[in-house]
C-alpha positions as CSV (number, residue, x, y, z in Angstrom):
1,X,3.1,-12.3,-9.9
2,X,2.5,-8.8,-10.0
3,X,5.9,-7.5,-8.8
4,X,7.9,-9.4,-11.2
5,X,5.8,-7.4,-13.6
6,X,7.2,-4.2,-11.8
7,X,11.0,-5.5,-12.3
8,X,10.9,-4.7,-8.5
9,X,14.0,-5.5,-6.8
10,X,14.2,-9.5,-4.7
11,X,13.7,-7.4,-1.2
12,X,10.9,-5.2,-3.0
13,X,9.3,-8.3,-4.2
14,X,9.1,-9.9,-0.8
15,X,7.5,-6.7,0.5
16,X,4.8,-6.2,-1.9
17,X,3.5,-9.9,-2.0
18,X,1.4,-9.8,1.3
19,X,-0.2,-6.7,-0.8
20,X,-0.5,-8.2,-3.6
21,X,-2.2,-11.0,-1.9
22,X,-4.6,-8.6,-0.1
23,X,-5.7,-7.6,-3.7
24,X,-6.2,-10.7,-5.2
25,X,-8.4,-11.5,-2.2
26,X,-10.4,-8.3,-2.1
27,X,-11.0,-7.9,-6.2
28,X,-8.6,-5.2,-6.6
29,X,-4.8,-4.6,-7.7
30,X,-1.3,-3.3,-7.3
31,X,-1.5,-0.3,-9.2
32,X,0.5,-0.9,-12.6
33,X,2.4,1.6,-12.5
34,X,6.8,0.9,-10.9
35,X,7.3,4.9,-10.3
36,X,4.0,5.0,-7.6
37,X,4.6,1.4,-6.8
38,X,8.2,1.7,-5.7
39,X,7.4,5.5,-4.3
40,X,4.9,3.7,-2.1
41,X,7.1,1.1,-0.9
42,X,9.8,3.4,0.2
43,X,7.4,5.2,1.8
44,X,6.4,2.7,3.6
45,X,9.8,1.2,4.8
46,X,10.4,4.4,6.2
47,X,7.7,4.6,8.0
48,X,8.2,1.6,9.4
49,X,11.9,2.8,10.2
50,X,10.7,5.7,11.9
51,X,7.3,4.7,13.5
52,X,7.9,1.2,14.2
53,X,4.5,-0.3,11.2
54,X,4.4,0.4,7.6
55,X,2.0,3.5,8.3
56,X,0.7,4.8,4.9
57,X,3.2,7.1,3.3
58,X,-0.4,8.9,2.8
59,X,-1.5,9.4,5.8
60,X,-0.5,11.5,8.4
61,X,0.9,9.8,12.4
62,X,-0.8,10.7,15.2
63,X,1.4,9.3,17.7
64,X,-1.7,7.6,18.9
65,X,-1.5,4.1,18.5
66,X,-5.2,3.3,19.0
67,X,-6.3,5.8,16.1
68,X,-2.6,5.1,13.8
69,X,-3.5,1.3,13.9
70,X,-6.4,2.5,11.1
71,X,-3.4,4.0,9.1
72,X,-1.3,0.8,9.0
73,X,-1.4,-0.2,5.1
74,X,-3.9,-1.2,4.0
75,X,-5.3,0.9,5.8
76,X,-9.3,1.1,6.6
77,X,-10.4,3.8,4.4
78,X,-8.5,2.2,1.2
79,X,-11.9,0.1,0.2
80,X,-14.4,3.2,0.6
81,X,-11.6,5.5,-1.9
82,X,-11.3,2.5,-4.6
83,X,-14.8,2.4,-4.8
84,X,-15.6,6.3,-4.8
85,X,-12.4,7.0,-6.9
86,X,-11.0,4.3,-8.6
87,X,-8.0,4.0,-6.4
88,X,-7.1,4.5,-2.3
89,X,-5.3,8.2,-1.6
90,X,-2.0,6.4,-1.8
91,X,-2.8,5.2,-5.0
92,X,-1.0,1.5,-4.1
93,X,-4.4,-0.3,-5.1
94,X,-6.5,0.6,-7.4
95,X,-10.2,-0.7,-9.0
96,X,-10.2,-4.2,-11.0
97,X,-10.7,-2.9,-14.6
């Protein structure tokens, strides 16, 4: 699996497998590298801490829950940026090389 790759943490590991799952299933992947993978993670927990969903750490809340659902990670504009740039604004998944 690609977190024990990482060396992430049990908890860590248990958090990034629906995302890692996500990539398999939509030809992409975690990006390789632990310093942006554990970055984005925290990120994450925290928004989920603060906001109540794992918002991306990227990505700006609204406090509107109709248009922050699009920001919930993955969020809807990750596919368009992998395919435009190589990787989504977070930088969490990133093109199948």
């Amino acid at each position: 699996m690609a977190s024990e790759k990482f060396g992430v943490k049990k908890m860590d590991k248990e958090i990034l497998k629906p995302y890692g799952e996500h990539a398999k299933k939509m030809g992409i992947r975690i990006n390789p590298s632990k310093k942006i993978v554990e970055a984005i993670i925290t990120g994450l927990l925290n928004n989920e801490k603060k906001h109540g969903e794992r918002y991306c750490p990227c990505r700006r809340v609204t406090g509107n829950k109709e248009e922050d659902k699009k920001i919930i990670c993955p969020c809807v504009y990750h596919m368009g940026e992998i395919e435009l740039q190589g990787k989504c604004h977070c930088q969490l998944f990133v093109k199948n090389s």
